[in-house]
Biotite code that builds the C-alpha atoms (Angstrom):
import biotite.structure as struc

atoms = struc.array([
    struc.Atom([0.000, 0.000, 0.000], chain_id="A", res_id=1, res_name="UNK", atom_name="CA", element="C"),
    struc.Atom([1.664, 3.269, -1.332], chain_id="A", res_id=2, res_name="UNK", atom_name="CA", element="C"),
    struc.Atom([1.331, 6.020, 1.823], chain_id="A", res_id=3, res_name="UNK", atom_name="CA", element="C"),
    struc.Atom([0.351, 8.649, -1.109], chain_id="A", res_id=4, res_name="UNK", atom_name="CA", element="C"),
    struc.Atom([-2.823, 6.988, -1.909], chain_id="A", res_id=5, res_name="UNK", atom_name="CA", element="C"),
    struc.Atom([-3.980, 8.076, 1.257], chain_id="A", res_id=6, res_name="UNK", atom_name="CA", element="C"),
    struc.Atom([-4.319, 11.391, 0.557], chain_id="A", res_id=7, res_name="UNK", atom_name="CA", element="C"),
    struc.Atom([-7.963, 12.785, 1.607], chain_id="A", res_id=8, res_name="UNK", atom_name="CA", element="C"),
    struc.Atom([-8.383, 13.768, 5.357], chain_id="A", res_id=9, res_name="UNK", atom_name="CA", element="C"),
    struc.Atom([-11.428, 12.679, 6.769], chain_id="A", res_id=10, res_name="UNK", atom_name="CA", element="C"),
    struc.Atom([-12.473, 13.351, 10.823], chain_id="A", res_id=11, res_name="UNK", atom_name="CA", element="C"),
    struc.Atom([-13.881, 10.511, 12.587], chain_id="A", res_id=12, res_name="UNK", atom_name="CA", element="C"),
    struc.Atom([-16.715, 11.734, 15.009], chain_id="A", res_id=13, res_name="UNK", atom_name="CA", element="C"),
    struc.Atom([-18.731, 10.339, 17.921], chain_id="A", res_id=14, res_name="UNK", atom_name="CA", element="C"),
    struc.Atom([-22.083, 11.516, 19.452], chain_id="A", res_id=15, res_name="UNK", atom_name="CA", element="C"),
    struc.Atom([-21.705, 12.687, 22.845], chain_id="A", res_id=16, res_name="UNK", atom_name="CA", element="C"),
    struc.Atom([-24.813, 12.204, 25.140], chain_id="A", res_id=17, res_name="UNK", atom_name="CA", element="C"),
    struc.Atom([-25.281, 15.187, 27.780], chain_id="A", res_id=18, res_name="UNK", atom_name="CA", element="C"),
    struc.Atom([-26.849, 13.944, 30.871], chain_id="A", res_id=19, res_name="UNK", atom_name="CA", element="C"),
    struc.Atom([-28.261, 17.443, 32.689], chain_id="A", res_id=20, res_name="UNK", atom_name="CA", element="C"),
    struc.Atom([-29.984, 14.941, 35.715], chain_id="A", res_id=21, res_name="UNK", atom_name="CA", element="C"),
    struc.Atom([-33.296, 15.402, 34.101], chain_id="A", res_id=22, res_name="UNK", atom_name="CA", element="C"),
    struc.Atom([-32.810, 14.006, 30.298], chain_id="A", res_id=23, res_name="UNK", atom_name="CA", element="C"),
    struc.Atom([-30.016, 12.449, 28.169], chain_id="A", res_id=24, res_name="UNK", atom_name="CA", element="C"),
    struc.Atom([-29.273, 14.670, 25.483], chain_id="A", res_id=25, res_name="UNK", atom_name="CA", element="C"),
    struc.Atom([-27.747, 13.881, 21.685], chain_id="A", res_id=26, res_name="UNK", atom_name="CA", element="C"),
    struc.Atom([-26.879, 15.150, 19.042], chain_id="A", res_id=27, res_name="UNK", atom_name="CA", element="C"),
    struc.Atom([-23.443, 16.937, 20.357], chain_id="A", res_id=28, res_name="UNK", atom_name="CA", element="C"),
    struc.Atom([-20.762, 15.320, 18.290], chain_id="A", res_id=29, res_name="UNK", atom_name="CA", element="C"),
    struc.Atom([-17.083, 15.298, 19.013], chain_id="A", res_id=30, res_name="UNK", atom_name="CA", element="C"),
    struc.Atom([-14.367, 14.462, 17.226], chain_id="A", res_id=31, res_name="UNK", atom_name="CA", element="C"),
    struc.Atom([-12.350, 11.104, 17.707], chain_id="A", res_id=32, res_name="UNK", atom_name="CA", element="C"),
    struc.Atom([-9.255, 11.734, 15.167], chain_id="A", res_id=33, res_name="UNK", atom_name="CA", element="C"),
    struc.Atom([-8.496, 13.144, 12.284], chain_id="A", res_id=34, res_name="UNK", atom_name="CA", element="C"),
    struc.Atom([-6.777, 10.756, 10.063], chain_id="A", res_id=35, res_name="UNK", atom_name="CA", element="C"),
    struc.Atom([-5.298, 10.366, 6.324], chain_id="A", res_id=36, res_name="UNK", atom_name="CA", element="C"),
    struc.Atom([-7.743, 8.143, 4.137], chain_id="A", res_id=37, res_name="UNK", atom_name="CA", element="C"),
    struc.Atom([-7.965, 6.966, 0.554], chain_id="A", res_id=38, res_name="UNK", atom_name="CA", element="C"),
    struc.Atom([-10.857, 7.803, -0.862], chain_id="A", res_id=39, res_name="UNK", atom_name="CA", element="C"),
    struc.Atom([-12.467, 4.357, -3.247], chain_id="A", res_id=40, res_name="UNK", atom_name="CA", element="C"),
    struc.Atom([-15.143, 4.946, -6.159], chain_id="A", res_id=41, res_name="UNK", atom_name="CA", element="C"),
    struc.Atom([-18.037, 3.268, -5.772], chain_id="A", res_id=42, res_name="UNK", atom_name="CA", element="C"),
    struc.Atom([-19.284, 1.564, -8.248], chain_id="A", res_id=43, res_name="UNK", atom_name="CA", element="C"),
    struc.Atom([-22.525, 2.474, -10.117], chain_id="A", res_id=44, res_name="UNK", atom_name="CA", element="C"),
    struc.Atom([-24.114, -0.631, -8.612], chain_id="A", res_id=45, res_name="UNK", atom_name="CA", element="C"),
    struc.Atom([-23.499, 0.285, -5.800], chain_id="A", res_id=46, res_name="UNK", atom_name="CA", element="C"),
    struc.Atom([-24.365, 3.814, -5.925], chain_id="A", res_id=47, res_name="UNK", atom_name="CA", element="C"),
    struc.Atom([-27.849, 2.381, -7.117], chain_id="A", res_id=48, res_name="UNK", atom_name="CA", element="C"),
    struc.Atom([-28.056, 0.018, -4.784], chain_id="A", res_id=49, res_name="UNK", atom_name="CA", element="C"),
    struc.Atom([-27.133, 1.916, -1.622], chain_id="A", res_id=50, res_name="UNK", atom_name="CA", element="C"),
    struc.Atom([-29.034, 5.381, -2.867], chain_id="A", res_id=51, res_name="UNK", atom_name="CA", element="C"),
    struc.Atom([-33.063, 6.195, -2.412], chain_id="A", res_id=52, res_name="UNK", atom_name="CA", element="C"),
    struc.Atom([-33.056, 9.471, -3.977], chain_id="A", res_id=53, res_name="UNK", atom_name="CA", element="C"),
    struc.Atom([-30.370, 11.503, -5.894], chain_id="A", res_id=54, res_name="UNK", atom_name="CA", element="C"),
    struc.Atom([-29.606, 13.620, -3.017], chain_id="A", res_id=55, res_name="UNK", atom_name="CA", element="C"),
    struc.Atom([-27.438, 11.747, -1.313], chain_id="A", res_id=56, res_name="UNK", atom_name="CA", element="C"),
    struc.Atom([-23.850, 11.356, -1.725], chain_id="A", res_id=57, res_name="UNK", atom_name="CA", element="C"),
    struc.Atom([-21.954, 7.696, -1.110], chain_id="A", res_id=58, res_name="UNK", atom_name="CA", element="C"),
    struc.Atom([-18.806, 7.007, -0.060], chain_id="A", res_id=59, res_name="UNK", atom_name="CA", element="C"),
    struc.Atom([-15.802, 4.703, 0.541], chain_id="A", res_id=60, res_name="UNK", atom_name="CA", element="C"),
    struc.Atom([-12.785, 5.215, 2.704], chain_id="A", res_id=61, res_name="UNK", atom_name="CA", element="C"),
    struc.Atom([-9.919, 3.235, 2.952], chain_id="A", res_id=62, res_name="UNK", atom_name="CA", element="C"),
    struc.Atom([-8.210, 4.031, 6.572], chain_id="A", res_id=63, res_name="UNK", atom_name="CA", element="C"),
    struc.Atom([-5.616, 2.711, 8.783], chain_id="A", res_id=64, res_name="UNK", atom_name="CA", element="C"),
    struc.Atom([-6.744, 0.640, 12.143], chain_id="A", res_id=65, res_name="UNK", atom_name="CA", element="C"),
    struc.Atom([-6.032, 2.470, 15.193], chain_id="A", res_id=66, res_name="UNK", atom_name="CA", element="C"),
    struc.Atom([-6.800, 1.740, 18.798], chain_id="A", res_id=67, res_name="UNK", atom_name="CA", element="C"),
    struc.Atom([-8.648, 5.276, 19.332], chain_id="A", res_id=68, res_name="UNK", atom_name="CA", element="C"),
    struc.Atom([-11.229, 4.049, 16.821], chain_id="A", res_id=69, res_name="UNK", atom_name="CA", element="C"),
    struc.Atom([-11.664, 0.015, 16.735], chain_id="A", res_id=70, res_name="UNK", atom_name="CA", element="C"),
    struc.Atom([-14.987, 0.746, 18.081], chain_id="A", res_id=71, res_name="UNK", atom_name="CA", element="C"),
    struc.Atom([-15.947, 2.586, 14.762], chain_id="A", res_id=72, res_name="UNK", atom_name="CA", element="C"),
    struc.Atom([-19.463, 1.710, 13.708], chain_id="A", res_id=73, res_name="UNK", atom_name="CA", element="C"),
    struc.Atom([-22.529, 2.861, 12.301], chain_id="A", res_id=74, res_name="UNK", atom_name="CA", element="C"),
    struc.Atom([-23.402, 5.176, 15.217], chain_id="A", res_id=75, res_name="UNK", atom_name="CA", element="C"),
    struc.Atom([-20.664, 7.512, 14.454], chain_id="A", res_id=76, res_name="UNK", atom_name="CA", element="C"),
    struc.Atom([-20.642, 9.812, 11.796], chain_id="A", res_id=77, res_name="UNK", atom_name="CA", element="C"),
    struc.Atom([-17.017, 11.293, 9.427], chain_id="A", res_id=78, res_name="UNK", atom_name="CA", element="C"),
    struc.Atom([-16.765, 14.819, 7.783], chain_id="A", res_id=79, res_name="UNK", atom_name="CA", element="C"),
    struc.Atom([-15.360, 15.110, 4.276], chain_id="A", res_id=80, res_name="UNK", atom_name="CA", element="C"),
    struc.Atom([-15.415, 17.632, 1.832], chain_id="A", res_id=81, res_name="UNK", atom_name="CA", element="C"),
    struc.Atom([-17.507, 20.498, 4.277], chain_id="A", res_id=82, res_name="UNK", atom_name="CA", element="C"),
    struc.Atom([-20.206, 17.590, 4.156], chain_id="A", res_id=83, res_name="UNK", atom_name="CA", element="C"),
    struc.Atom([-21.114, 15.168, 7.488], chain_id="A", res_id=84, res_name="UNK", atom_name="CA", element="C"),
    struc.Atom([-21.367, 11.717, 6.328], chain_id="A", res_id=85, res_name="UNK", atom_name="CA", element="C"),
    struc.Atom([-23.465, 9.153, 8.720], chain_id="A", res_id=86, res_name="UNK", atom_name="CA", element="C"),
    struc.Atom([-21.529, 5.877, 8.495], chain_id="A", res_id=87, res_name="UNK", atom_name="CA", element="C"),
    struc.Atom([-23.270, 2.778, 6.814], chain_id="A", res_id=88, res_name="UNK", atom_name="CA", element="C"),
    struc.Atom([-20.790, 0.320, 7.460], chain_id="A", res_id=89, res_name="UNK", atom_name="CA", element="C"),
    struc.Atom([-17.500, -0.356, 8.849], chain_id="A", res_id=90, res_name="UNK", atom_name="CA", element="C"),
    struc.Atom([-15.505, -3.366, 7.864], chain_id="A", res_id=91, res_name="UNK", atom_name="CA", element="C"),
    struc.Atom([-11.994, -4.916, 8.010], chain_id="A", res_id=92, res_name="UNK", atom_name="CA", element="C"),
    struc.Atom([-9.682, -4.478, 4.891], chain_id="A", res_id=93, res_name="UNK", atom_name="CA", element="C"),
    struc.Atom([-6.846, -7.044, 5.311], chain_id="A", res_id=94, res_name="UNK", atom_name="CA", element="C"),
    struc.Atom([-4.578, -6.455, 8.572], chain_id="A", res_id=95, res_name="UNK", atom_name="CA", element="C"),
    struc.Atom([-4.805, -3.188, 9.874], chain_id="A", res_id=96, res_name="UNK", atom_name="CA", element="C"),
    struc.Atom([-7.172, -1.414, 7.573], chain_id="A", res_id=97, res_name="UNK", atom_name="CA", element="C"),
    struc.Atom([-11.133, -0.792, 7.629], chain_id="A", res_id=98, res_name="UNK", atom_name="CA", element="C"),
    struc.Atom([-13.310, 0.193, 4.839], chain_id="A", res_id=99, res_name="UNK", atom_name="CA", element="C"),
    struc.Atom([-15.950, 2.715, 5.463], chain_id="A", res_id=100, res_name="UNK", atom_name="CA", element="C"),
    struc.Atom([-19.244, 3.448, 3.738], chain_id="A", res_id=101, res_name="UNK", atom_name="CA", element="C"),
    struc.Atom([-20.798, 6.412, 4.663], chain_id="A", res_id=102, res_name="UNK", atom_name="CA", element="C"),
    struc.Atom([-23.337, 8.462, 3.066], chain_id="A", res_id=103, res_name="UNK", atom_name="CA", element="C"),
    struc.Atom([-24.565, 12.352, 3.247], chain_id="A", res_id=104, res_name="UNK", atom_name="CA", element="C"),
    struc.Atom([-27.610, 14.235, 2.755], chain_id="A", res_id=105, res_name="UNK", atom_name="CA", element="C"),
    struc.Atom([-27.450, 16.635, 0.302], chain_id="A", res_id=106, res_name="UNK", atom_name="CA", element="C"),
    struc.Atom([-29.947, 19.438, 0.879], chain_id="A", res_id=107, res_name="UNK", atom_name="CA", element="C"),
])
């Protein structure tokens, strides 16, 4: 794996619940790392098969496995390109890699 491929930067972030006594709160998101990725085309099958309307925008991320975020899943959300992305999927990519699918609302 060539270290220039991973050339997007992507932030990794995780909801942080605010209990005020009364109510848990979400929505507040924090940021777990922000870390080099390579940035995979989907394919238009996949596009097709992941989209339900033209406004959203799919995703693929190729990024390194890290202790601070081998708990990555589909709770936590990434921003790319100005644009939060909720994450679909998380999966591992050979030894110490994961492949992300995440997709944003374009409004």
């Amino acid at each position: 794996m060539d270290a220039g491929e991973f050339d997007r930067k992507i932030t990794l972030q995780r909801s942080a619940d605010e209990d005020n006594g009364f109510e848990t709160t979400g929505g507040n998101w924090s940021d777990i790392a922000t870390v080099w990725a390579k940035l995979i085309p989907m394919s238009g099958k996949e596009i097709l098969a992941a989209a339900e309307n033209t406004a959203f925008a799919n995703v693929r991320f190729k990024i390194r496995r890290d202790s601070l975020w081998s708990d990555l899943n589909a709770a936590d959300r990434l921003g790319f390109d100005s644009k939060e992305h909720n994450i679909v999927s998380v999966r591992s990519e050979g030894r110490g890699f994961f492949l992300i699918d995440a997709v944003a609302r374009g409004d």
